[in-house]
C-alpha positions as CSV (number, residue, x, y, z in Angstrom):
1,X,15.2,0.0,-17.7
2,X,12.9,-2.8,-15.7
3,X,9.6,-1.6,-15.6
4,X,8.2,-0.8,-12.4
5,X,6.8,-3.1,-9.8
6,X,5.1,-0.9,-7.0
7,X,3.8,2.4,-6.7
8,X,6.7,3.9,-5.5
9,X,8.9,3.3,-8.6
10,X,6.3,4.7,-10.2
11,X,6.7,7.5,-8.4
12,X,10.1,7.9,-8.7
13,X,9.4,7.4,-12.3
14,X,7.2,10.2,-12.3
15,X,9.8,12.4,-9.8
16,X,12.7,11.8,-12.6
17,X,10.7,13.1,-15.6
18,X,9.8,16.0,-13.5
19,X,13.3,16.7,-12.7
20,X,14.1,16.0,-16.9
21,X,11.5,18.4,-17.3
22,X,13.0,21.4,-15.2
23,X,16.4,20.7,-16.4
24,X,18.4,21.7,-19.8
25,X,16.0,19.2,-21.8
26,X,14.9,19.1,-25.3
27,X,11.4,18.9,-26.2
28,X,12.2,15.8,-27.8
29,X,14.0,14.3,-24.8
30,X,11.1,15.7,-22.5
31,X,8.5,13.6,-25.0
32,X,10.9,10.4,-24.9
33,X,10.6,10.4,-21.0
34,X,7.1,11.1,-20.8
35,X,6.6,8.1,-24.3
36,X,8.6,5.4,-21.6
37,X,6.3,6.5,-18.3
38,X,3.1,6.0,-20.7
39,X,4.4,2.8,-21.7
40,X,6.0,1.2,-18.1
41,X,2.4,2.3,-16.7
42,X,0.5,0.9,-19.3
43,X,2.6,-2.6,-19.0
44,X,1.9,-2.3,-15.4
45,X,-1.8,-1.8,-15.5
């Protein structure tokens, strides 16, 4: 995945590990989406 450019991929970044979140997710997979948002806003900022 590229990382994100603008505040609205962030957001939609943010909108699909919310959706992750309220589906049939693991705790693990939960973790791994919120460990790649830390990360793509990090390399952003």
């Amino acid at each position: 995945m590229e990382e994100p450019k603008t505040e609205a991929e962030i957001q939609a970044l943010i909108e699909r590990t919310r959706q992750a979140a309220t589906g049939e997710q693991t705790v693990n997979q939960l973790a791994q989406h919120l460990l790649e948002l830390v990360d793509k806003l990090v390399k952003h900022f």
